[in-house]
N, C-alpha and C positions, 0 to 999 in steps of 0.2 A: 725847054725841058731841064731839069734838075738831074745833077751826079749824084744826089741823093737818096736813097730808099731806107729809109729806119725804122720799119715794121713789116718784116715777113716771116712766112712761116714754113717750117722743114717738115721731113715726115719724123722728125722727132716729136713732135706734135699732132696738129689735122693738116698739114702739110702735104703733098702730092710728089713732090722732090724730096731728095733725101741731101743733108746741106749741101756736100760738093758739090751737085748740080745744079742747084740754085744758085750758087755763086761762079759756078761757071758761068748760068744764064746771064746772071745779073752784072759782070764782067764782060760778057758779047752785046748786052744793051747800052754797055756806057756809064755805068754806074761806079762812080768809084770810091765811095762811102758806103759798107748795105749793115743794119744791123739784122740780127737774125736773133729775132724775139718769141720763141715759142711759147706756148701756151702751160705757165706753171712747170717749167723743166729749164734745166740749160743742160742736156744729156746730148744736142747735137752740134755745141760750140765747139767744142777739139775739132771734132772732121770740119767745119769750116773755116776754123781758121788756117790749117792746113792748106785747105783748097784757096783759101783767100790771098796766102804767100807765093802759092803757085801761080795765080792767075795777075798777081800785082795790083790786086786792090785792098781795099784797108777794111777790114771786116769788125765790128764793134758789137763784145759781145753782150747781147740782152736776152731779154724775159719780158712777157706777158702777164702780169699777176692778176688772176679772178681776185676781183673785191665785192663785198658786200656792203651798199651805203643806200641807209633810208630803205631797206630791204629791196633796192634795184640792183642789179648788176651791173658793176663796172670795170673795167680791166685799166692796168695801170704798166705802163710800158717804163721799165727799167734799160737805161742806155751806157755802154759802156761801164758794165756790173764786172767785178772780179768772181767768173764761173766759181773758185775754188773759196770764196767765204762762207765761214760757217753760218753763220745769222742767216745769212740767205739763203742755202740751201735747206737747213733744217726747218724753216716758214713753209718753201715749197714742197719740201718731203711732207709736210700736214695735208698740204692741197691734192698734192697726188693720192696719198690714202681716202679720201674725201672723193676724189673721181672716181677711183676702181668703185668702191663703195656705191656711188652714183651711176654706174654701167652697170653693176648689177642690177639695178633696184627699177632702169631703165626698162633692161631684156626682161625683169621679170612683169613688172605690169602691163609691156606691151604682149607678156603672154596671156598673159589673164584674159586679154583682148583676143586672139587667136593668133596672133603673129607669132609665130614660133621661130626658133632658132634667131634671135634679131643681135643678143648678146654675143654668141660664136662668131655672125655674122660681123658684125661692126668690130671685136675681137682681132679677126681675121685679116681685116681692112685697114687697122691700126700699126698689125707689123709688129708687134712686143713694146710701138709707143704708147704712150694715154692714151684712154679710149674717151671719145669725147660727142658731144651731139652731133658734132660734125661725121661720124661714123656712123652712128645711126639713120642719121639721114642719109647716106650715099647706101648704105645696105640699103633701107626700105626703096630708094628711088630706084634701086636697079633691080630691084627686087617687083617692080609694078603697083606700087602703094600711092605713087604720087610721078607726074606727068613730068615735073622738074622738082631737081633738090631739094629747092626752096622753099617748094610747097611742101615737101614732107613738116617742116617746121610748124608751119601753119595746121595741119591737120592733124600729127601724132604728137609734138614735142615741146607746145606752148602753153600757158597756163590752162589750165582747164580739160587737156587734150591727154589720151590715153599715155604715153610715156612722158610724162612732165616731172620732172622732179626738183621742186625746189633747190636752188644752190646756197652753200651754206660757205663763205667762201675768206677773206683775210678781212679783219679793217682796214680801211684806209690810212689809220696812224699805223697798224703793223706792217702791210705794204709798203709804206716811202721809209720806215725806220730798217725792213731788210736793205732794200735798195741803196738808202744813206751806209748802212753797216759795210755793205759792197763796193761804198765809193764810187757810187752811179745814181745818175741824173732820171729823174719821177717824170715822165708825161702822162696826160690824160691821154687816151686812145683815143680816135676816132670821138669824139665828145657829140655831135650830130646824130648820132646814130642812136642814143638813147633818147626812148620817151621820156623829157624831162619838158616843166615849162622851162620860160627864158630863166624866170625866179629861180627854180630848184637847180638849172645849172650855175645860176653865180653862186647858189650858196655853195656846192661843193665845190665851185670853184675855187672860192673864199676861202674853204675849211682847206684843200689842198695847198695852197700859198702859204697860209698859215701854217702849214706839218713840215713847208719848205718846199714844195716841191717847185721844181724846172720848168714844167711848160707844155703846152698841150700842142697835138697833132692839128692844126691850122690845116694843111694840105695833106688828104685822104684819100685812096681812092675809092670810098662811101661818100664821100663831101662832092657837092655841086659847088658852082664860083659861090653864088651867092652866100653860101653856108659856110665857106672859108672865108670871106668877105666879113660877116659876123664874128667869127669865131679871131680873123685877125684882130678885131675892136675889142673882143675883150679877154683878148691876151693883153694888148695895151691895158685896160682898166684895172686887170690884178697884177700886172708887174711879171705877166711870164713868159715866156721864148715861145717860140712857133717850132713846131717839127714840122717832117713830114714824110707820110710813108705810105708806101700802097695798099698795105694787108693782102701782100700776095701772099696768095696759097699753091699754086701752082696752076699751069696751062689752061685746066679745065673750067678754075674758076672764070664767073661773072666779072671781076674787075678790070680794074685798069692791070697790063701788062707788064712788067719790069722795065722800066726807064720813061714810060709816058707819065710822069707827073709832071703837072707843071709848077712853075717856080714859087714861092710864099710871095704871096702881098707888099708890095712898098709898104715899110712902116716899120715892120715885123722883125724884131731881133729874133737870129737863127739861134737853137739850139745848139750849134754847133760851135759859136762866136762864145767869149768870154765875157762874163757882164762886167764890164767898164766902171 
């Protein structure tokens, strides 16, 4: 297992934990690297770096940036970003307007449907963070709309489905130019997880190396061996570092739990390591 975790998430985001307590967790698992990459915000980096000096682990502050490429959705994990850049925050202050925005438009179609109160509800559930899909799905789930979470996605929240609302979200040269402005390292997120051919992910692969970016999440906890196994080859092919991170969300989630990743592939320059 790996000391490493460089993609989780607070309830400064769709998080479950609020940061202290994630980096508590993440300090009782063993972890002594965590970056804490929420979703378009760095609004819960102070409180863990706080709890990160208390607990004696090395806390690295990041972001999750929504991108928009080839109109699929991609997220882009900024590591070790300066919270207090202006470039960077003023990108994400666009995003965050764009969500609120998007939660409205959310609650309002799945009223039109007869779901009612879905907007208060995921509101509610948020805490005063973004409000995100991820909230609307745990309202309608516990609400009786769908048997597990997950399924709510598939039945209210996916293309074609009554709350769907397209994202409209950074490009990908605007995303690695906040993150460069921050003096923090660009990974692809979880790269498996999008429906891409092999084709369409080397091109963005390509186009990301080419904007400069760092390196993509190799080890996930969405990835199976065999998909970090791939995904180590063509880290190799474009010349980029391997991360790797759970995408914890907290307890309740489906993933892997804080500290059970396992190690990146023989081969594989760390993200962590300086390129030579």
């Amino acid at each position: 297992m790996t000391s490493f975790d460089l993609h989780t998430h607070s309830t400064a985001s769709d998080g479950t934990l609020p940061p202290a307590q994630l980096v508590e967790q993440a300090a009782s698992a063993g972890i002594a690297v965590l970056a804490l990459t929420d979703h378009d915000t760095l609004s819960g980096i102070a409180e863990a770096q706080r709890a990160a000096a208390a607990h004696g682990i090395t806390l690295w502050p990041g972001v999750e940036v929504s991108v928009t490429w080839k109109r699929l959705t991609v997220h882009i994990v900024g590591l070790r970003v300066d919270p207090e850049n202006r470039a960077l925050n003023q990108g994400l202050a666009g995003l965050q307007e764009f969500r609120q925005w998007r939660a409205l438009e959310i609650g309002r179609r799945l009223e039109q449907k007869g779901i009612v109160g879905a907007f208060a509800g995921a509101q509610a559930l948020a805490n005063s963070a973004l409000i995100s899909r991820t909230h609307f799905a745990r309202f309608l789930h516990q609400h009786g709309y769908a048997k597990e979470e997950r399924k709510v996605y598939q039945h209210y929240l996916t293309h074609g489905k009554p709350g769907y609302v397209a994202g409209e979200w950074a490009t990908l040269d605007d995303a690695l130019s906040w993150i460069h402005a921050a003096g923090g390292q660009a990974v692809v997120a979880h790269p498996a997880r999008y429906r891409m051919t092999r084709t369409k992910l080397k091109q963005l692969l390509k186009e990301f190396a080419t904007l400069g970016g760092a390196g993509i999440e190799v080890v996930s906890g969405s990835h199976g061996p065999q998909e970090s196994a791939t995904l180590a080859q063509l880290a190799g092919e474009f010349g980029l570092a391997g991360s790797i991170g759970s995408d914890y969300h907290g307890p309740e989630g489906s993933g892997l739990e804080l500290g059970h990743l396992p190690p990146l592939p023989s081969g594989v320059r760390p993200i962590w390591q300086p390129v030579e």
